[in-house]
VEXSE-493049 format. One record per residue (C-alpha): x, y, z. Coordinates in Angstrom, 3 decimals. Example, Ala and Ser with C-alpha at 12.3 -4.5 7.8 and 13.67 -1.06 7.14 Angstrom:
{{12.300,-4.500,7.800}}
{{13.670,-1.060,7.140}}
This chain:
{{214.181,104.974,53.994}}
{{216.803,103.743,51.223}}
{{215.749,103.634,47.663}}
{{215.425,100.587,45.438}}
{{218.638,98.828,45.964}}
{{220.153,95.935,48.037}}
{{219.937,95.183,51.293}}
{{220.306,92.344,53.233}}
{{217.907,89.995,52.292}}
{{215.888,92.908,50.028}}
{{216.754,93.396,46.470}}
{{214.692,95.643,44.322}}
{{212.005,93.888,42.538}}
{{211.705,92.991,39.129}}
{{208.719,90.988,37.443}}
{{209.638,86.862,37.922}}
{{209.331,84.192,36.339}}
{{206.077,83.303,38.374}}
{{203.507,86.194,37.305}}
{{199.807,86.733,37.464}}
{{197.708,88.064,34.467}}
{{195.734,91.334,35.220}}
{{192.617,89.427,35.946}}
{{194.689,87.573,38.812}}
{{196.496,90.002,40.913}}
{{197.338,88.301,44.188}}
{{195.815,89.591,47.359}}
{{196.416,89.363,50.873}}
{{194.189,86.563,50.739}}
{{196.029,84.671,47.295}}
{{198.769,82.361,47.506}}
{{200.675,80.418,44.668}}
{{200.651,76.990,46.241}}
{{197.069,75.126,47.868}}
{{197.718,75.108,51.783}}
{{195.621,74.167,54.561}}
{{194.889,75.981,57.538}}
{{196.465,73.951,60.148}}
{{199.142,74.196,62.947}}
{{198.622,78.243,62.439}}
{{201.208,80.214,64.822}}
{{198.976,82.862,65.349}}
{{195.664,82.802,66.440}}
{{194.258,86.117,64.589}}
{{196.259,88.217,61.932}}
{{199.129,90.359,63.497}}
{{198.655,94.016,64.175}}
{{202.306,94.950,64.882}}
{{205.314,94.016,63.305}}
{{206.984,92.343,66.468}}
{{203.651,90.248,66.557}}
{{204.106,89.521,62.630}}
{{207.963,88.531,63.153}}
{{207.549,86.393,66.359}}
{{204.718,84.319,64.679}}
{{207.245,84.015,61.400}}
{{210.221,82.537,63.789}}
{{208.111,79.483,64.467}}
{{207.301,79.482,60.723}}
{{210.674,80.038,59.441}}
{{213.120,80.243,62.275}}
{{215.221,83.306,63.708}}
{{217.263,83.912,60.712}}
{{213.591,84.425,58.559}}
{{212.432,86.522,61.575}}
{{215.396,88.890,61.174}}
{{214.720,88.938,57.909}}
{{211.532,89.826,57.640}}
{{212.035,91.677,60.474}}
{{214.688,93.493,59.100}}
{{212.133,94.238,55.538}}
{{209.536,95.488,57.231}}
{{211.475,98.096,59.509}}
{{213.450,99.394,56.388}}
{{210.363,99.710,53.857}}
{{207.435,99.779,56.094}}
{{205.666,102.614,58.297}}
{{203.875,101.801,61.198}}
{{202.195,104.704,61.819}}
{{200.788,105.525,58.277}}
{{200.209,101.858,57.293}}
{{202.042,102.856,53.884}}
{{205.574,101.402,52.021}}
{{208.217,103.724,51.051}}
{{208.217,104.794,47.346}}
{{209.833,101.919,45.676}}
{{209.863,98.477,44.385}}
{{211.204,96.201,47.021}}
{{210.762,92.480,47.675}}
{{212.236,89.616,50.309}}
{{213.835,87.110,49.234}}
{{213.963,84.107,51.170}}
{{215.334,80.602,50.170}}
{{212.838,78.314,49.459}}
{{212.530,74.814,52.042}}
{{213.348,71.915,49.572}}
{{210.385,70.715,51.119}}
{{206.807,70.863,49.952}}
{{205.114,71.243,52.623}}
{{207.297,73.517,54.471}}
{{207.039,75.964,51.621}}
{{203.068,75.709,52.189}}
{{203.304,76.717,55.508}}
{{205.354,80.052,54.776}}
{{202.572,80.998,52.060}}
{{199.838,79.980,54.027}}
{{201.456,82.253,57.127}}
{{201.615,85.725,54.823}}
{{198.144,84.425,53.295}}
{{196.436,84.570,56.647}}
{{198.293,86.550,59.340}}
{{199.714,89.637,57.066}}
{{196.708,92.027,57.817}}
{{197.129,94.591,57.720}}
{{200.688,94.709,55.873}}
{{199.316,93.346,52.501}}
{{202.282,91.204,51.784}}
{{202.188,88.530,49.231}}
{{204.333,85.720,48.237}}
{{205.122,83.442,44.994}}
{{207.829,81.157,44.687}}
{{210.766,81.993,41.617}}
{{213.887,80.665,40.803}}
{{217.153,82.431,42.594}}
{{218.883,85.149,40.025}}
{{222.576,83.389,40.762}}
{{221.663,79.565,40.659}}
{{218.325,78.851,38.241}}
{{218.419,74.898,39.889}}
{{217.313,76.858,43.404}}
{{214.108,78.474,44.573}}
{{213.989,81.442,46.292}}
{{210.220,82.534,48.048}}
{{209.492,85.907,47.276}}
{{207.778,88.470,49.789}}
{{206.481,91.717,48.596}}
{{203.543,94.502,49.781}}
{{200.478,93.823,47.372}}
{{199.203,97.024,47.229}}
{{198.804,100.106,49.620}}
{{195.145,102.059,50.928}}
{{192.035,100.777,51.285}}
{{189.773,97.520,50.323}}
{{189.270,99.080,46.824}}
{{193.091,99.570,46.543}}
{{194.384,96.379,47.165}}
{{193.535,94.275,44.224}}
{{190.027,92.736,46.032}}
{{187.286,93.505,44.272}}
{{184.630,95.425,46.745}}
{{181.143,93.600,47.346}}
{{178.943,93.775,44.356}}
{{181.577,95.209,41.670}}
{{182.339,93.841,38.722}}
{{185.552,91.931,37.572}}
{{187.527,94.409,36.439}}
{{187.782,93.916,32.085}}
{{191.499,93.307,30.969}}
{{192.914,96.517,29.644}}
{{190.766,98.793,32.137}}
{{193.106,101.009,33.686}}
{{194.404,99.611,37.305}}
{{195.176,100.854,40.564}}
{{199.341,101.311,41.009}}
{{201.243,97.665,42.318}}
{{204.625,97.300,43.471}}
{{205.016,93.435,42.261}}
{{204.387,95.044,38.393}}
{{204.739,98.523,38.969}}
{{201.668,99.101,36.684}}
{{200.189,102.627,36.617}}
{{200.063,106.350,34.500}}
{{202.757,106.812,32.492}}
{{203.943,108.278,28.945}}
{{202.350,106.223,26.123}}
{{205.793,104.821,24.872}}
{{205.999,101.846,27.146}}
{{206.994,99.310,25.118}}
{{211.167,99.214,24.072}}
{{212.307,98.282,20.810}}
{{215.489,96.618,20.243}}
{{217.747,94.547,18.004}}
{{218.342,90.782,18.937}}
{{221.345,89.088,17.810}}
{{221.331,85.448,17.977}}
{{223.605,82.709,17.167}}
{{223.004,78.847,16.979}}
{{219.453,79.546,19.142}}
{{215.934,79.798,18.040}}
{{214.264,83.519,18.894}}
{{212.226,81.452,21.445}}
{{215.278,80.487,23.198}}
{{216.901,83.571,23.491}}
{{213.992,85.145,24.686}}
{{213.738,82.935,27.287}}
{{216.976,83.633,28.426}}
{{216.394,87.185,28.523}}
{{213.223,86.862,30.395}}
{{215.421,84.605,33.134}}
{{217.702,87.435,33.636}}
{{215.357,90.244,33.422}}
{{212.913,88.147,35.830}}
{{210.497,89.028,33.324}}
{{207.351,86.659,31.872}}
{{208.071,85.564,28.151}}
{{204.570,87.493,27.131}}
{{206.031,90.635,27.940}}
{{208.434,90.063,24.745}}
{{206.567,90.783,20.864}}
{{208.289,89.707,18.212}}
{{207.273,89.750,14.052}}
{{208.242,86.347,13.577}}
{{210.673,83.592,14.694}}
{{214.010,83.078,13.500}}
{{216.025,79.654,12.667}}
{{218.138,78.455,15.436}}
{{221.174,77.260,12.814}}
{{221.886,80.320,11.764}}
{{223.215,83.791,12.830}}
{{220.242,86.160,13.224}}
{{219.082,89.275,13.854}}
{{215.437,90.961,14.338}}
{{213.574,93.223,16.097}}
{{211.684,92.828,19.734}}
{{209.945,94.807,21.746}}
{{209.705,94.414,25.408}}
{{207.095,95.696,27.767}}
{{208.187,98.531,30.529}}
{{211.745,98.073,30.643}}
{{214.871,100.385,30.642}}
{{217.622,100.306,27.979}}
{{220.234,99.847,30.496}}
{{219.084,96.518,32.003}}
{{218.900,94.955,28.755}}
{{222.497,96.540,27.484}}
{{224.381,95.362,30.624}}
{{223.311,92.159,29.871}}
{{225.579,91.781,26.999}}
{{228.562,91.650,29.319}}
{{227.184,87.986,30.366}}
{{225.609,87.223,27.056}}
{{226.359,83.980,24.913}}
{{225.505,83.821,21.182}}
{{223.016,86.317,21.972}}
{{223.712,90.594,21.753}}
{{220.722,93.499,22.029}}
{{221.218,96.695,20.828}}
{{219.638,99.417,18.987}}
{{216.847,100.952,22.222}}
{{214.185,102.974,21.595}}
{{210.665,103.543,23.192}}
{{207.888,102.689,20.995}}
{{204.167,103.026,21.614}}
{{202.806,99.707,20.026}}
{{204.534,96.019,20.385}}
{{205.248,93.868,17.597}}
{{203.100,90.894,16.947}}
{{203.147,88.079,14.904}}
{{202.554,89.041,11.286}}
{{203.555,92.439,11.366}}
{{206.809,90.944,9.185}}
{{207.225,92.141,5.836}}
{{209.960,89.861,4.870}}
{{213.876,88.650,5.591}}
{{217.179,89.132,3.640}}
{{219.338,86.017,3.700}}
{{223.091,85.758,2.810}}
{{223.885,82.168,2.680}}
{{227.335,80.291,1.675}}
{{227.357,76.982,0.304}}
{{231.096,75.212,0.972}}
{{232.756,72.697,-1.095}}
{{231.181,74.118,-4.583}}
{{232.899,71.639,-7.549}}
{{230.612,73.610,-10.462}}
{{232.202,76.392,-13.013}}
{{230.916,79.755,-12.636}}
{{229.163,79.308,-16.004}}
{{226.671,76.598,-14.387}}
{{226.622,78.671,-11.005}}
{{225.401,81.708,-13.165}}
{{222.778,79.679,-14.970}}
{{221.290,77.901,-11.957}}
{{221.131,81.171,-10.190}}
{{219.533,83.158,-13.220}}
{{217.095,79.870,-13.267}}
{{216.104,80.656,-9.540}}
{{215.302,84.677,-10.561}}
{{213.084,83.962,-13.531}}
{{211.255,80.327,-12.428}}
{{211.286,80.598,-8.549}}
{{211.069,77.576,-6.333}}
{{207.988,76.141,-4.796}}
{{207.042,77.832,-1.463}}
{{206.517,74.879,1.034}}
{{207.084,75.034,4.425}}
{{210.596,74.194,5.738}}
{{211.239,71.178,7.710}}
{{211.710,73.085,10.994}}
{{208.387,74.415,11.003}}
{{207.907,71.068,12.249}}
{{210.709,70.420,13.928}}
{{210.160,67.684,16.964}}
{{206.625,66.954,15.932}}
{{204.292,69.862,16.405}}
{{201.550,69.278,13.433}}
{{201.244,65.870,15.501}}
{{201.071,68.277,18.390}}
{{198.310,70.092,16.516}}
{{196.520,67.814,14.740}}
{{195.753,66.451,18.580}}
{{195.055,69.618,19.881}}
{{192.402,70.244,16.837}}
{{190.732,67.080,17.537}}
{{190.552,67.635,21.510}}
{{192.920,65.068,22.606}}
{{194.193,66.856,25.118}}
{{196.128,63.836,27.024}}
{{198.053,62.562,23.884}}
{{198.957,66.231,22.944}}
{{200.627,66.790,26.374}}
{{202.179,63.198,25.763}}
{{203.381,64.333,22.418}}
{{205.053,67.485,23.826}}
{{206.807,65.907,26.594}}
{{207.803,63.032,24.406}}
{{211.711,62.519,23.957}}
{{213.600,64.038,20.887}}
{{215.946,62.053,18.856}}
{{219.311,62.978,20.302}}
{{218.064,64.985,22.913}}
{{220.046,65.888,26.271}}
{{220.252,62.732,27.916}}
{{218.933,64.679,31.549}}
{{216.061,65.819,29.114}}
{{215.066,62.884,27.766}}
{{215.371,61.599,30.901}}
{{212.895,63.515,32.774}}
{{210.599,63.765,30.237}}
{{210.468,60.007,29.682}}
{{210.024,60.057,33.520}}
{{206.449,61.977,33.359}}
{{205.038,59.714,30.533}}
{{206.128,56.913,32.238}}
{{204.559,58.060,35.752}}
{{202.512,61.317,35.122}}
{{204.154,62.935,38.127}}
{{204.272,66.623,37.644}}
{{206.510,67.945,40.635}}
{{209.107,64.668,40.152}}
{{209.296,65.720,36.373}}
{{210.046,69.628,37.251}}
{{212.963,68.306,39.650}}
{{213.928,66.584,36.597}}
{{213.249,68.843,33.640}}
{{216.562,71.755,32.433}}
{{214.700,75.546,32.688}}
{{215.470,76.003,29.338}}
{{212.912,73.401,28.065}}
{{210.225,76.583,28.589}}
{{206.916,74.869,27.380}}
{{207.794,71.568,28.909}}
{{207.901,73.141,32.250}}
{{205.245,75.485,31.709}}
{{202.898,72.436,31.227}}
{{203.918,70.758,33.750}}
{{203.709,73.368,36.063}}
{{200.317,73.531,34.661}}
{{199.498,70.124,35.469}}
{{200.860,70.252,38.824}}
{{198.190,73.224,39.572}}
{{195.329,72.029,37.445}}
{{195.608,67.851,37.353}}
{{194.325,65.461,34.363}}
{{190.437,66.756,34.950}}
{{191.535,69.992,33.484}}
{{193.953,69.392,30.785}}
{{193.332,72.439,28.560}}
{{194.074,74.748,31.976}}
{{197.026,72.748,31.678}}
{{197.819,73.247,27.788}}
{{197.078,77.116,28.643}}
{{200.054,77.170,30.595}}
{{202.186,77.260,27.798}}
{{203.604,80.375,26.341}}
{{200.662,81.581,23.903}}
{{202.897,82.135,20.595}}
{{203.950,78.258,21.463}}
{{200.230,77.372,21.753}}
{{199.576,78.946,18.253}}
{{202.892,77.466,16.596}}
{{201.541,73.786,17.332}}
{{198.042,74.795,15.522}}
{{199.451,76.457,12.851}}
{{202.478,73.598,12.246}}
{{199.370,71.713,11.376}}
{{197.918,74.020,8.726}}
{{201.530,74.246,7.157}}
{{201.741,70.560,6.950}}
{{198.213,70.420,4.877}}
{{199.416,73.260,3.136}}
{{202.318,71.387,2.024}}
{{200.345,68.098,0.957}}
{{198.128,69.867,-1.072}}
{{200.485,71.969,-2.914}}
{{202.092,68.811,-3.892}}
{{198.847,67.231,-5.515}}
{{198.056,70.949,-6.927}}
{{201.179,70.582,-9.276}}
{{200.971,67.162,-9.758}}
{{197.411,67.052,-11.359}}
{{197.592,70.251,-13.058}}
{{201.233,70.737,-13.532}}
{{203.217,73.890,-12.958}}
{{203.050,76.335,-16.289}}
{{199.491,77.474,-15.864}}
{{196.185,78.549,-14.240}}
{{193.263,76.720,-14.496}}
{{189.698,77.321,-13.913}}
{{188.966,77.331,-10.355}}
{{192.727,78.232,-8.877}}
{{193.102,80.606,-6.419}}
{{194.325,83.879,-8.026}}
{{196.240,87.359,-6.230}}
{{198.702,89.698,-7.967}}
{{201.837,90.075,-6.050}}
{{203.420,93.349,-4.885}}
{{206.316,92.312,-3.508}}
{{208.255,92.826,0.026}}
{{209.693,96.478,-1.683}}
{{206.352,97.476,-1.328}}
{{205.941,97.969,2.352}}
{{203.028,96.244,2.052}}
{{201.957,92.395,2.877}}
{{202.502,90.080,-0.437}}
{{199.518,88.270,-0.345}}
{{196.429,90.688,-0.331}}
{{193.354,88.749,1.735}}
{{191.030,90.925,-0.291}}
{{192.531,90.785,-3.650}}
{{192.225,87.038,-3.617}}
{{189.959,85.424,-6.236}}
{{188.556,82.331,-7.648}}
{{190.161,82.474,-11.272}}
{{187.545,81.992,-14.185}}
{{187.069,80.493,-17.643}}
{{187.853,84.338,-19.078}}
{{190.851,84.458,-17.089}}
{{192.657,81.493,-18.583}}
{{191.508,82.172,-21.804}}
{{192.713,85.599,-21.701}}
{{196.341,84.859,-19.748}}
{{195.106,87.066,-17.142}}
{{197.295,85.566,-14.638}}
{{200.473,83.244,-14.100}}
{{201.759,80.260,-11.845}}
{{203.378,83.623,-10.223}}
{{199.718,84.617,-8.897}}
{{198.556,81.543,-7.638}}
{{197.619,80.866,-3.900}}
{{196.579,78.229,-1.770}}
{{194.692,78.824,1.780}}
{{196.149,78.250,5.218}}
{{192.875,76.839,6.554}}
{{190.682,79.368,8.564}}
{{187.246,80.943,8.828}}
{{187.681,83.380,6.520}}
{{189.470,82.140,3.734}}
{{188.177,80.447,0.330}}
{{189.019,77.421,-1.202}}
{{189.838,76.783,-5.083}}
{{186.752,75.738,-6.649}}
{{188.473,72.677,-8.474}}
{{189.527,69.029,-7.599}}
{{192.647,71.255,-4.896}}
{{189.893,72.907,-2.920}}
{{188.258,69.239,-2.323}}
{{192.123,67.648,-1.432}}
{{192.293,70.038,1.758}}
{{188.728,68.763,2.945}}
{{189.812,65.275,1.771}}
{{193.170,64.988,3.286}}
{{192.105,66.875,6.472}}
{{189.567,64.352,7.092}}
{{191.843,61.075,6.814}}
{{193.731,63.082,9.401}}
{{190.922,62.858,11.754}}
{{189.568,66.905,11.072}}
{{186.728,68.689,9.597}}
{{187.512,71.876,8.611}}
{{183.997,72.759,8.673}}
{{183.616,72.239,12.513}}
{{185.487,71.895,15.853}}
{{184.682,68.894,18.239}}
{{185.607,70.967,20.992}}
{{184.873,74.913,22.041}}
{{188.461,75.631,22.747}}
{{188.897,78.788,20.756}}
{{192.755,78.761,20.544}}
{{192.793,75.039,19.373}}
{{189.730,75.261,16.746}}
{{190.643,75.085,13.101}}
{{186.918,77.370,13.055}}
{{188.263,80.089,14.947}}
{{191.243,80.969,12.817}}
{{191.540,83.575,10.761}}
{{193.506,82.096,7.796}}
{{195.832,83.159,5.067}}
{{196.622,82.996,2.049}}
{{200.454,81.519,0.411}}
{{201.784,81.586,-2.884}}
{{202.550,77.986,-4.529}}
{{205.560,79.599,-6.427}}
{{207.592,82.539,-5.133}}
{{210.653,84.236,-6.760}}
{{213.411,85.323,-4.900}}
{{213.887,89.426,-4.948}}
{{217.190,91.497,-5.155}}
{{219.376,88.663,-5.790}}
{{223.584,89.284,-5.684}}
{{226.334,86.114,-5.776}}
{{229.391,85.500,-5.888}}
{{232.273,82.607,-6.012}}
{{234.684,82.843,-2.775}}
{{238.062,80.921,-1.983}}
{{239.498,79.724,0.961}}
{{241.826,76.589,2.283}}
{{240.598,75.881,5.949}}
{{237.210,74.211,6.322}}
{{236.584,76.221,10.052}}
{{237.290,79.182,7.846}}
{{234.547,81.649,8.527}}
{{233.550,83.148,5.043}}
{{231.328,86.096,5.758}}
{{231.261,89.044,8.240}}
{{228.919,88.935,11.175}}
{{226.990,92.372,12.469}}
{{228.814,90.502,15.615}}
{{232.041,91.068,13.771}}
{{231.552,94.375,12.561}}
{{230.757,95.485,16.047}}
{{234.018,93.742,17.885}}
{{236.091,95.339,14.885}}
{{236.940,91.553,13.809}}
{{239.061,91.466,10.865}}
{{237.898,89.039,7.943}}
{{240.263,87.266,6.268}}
{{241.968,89.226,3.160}}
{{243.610,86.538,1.052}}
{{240.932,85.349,-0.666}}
{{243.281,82.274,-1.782}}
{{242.836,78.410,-1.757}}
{{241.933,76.051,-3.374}}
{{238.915,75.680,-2.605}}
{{235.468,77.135,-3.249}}
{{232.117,78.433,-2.071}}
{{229.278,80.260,-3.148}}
{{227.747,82.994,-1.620}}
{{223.954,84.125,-2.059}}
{{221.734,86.882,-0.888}}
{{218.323,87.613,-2.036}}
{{215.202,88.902,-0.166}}
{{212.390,86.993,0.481}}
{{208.610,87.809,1.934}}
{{207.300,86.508,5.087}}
{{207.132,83.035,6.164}}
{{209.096,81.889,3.252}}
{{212.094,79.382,3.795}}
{{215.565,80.281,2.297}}
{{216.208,76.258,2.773}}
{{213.597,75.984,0.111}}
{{215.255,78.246,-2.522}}
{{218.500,76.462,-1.667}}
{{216.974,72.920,-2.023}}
{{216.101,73.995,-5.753}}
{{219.023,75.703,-6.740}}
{{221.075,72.644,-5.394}}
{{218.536,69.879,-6.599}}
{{219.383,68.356,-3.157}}
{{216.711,66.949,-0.749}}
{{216.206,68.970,2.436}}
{{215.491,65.899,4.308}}
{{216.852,65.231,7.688}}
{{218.404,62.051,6.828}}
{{219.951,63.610,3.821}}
{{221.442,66.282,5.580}}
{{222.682,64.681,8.255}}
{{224.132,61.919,5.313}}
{{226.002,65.398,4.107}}
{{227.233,66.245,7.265}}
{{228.815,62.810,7.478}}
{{230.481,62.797,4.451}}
{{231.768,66.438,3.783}}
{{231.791,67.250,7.684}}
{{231.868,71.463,7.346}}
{{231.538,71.385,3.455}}
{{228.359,71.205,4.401}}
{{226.151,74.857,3.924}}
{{226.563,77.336,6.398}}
{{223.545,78.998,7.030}}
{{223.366,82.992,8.081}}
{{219.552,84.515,7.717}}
């Protein structure tokens, strides 16, 4: 018997992009795609391997017979009814049509007794536009063994320890199964990247945990973890890597999730700078001692998604899908294409023909909708990559965040607390500890203004949630207010969708002002406008020499400073440069100064 390796038409198995949760491990008796039991080649399930391969030729042909043929005499053994130690899988390429690929499933879902094979449908490791269907043994031993759940047992609770399987080679092992590494990323947003390392590791993008997300215009770098997977397949990726590096391996026993971030240090350059150094200095020391206020940036709700939300809060399930499908302003034109296609015609499988891989959630829906039709649209929204699910939700509690903020400084002005404000002493990201305390948060009183207890430093506003508190002034009434011409009661859900109730989240706390921490600058020169103006951990690792001249005539400032969790650089820009962050006035910028224009590097 070989070991895990290729062969023809075998290639060791990796997890796909097509993968079950634990609940749904695929039997004998599972398939991925509905078939029906006609025109079967067999009239009982085959007992020998010729009888197994002669009924797949008038499936599949001669060349899938030798194929499978081929499989089952390399991995499988007769005799003992067992596989060879290993992780193996067919591969065989996927009939463009549908129906033909039903009948293949429907062949290993009825006549593969007692071989336990399987078979899901993934996209081919060389060419992503091609489908390849994947054959693989289930699960070796008996009925209790093989992922069916013996008469009058329970459903086994997620988390329960499970039987060994060769499709996710689950089983006893050390405790350190998760691997921590660095991701580099340039010009792509940490969902992105992921994505493409999921493609290439045939990997399922849950299997990635990550602290937080990371702008896509920018050069990057953070921390991900990555459920049982070696070093090496991730590091010989970089050979075929594009704007994206990993580095840094080592096993860790608990995955990162979203929130465990403490905070991010940004080094940003500003081009074209016309000011003296003594009005760069002062606008800088400005920044340190008066902060900036702490909205959300604009790309936490970039392409729509508090629209996204505020439909998914209110249980319009149909326009939500529409709203996610629905074409981006200068979008790929095959994108908006396809996805104009499926609003215009709601056909699923046309659309996927259509629709680039890399538009994950898209595609994830769709496939979703494909499966589960328009009477079960929230199967269908549950299709899409859970951290994507909870980024449309939350864009929606940023965006009333960022209206009521507004009205908070507007009626009572930014120098002071009043009576009823929402009150927590900072600690800062130095700390190792989260800036906002949940539990230190208070409703400030009379005594406390009186006294100068606390500043516009301490002040907080909820991210709606069940267990936050609102300010007991005219602000806590503006998120009820404001919520409601939106359509939502933050009191109740109209729906019992957990993941998409504004009741069932937990909530947080943000502070209106924040301060930038550890703050260095300085004034740069240079001549060519593609001149790159700061070194890269890209750089540093390729040994690229930066430019020593320092000349030109003209100028730039760069800025570092450190800022907590969830807080936008752009913001601390936009008020040391008294320039709108707006789309239309950046891209007004971009116009008329072409690369003069900040470069961004978080």
């Amino acid at each position: 018997m070989p070991s895990d390796g290729m062969t023809r038409g075998i290639r060791a198995l990796t997890p796909a992009r097509h993968e079950y949760d634990d609940d749904d491990i695929p039997t004998s008796g599972q398939t991925s795609e509905d078939v029906d039991g006609s025109d079967d080649p067999l009239e009982h399930p085959a007992k020998t391997i010729e009888e197994l391969v002669q009924g797949f030729e008038k499936v599949a042909g001669k060349q899938g017979k030798d194929q499978l043929e081929g499989f089952l005499k390399t991995w499988y053994n007769e005799t003992e009814h067992t596989y060879a130690t290993g992780r193996c899988c067919l591969l065989l390429p996927a009939p463009v049509d549908r129906e033909e690929r039903k009948r293949i499933h429907h062949f290993f879902r009825t006549h593969s007794d007692p071989f336990h094979l399987v078979t899901d449908t993934v996209d081919d490791e060389h060419n992503p536009t091609r489908k390849m269907i994947r054959v693989y043994p289930h699960h070796k031993g008996k009925e209790e063994d093989q992922g069916r759940r013996p008469t009058g047992t329970k459903k086994r609770k997620r988390g329960e320890e499970i039987q060994f399987d060769y499709r996710n080679n689950i089983g006893p092992g050390n405790k350190n199964n998760f691997l921590l590494f660095t991701l580099y990323k340039e010009n792509k947003d940490t969902q992105d990247a992921l994505n493409v390392l999921g493609r290439m590791l045939r990997c399922k993008s849950s299997s990635f945990g990550f602290a937080g997300t990371k702008d896509k215009r920018g050069v990057t770098t953070q921390q991900v973890t990555l459920y049982r997977q070696k070093a090496e397949s991730l590091a010989k990726l970089n050979k075929v890597l594009r704007g994206i590096m990993v580095g840094n391996f080592r096993n860790v026993e608990e995955p990162l999730k979203l929130g465990d971030l403490l905070g991010n240090r940004f080094c940003i350059v500003l081009r074209g700078i016309v000011e003296s150094e003594a009005v760069l200095k002062q606008g800088i020391e400005n920044l340190e001692k008066h902060g900036f206020i702490n909205y959300f940036g604009l790309q936490r709700f970039s392409g729509g998604t508090h629209h996204v939300g505020m439909a998914l809060l209110k249980g319009q399930w149909m326009d939500a899908i529409k709203l996610i499908v629905r074409p981006k302003e200068k979008e790929r034109q095959e994108s908006a294409e396809a996805k104009q296609y499926f609003l215009d015609t709601l056909d699923a499988e046309g659309a996927l023909e259509k629709m680039p891989h890399f538009l994950v959630a898209e595609r994830a829906m769709l496939e979703g909708f494909l499966k589960h039709g328009e009477k079960n649209l929230v199967h269908v929204l549950s299709c899409i990559p859970r951290t994507l699910q909870m980024l449309y939700v939350h864009s929606y509690q940023s965006y009333l965040w960022n209206k009521v903020a507004t009205a908070r400084l507007e009626i009572y002005g930014s120098s002071a607390v009043v009576e009823g404000d929402l009150v927590c002493r900072g600690v800062g990201v130095a700390s190792g500890k989260a800036d906002v305390d949940p539990d230190q948060v208070r409703v400030a009183t009379v005594e406390d203004v009186q006294d100068g207890r606390y500043t516009v430093f301490d002040l907080v506003l909820p991210l709606p949630g069940k267990r936050v508190i609102y300010p007991a002034n005219e602000t806590g009434l503006l998120f009820h207010k404001l919520a409601e011409e939106d359509g939502i009661s933050l009191e109740e859900s109209p729906h019992k969708v957990k993941m998409f109730s504004i009741t069932s989240l937990t909530g947080a706390y943000r502070r209106i002002i924040q301060k930038p921490q550890d703050v260095a600058w300085k004034v740069l020169q240079y001549s060519n406008e593609d001149e790159d103006l700061t070194e890269t951990d890209a750089d540093k690792l390729r040994g690229r020499c930066m430019r020593t001249s320092g000349g030109g005539d003209r100028r730039a400032l760069q800025i570092e400073f450190t800022l907590p969790a969830s807080c936008y650089a752009t913001m601390a820009v936009r008020e040391l440069t008294k320039a709108s962050s707006s789309a239309a006035f950046q891209k007004s910028m971009t116009l008329t100064t072409g690369n003069e224009s900040a470069d961004a590097l978080a």
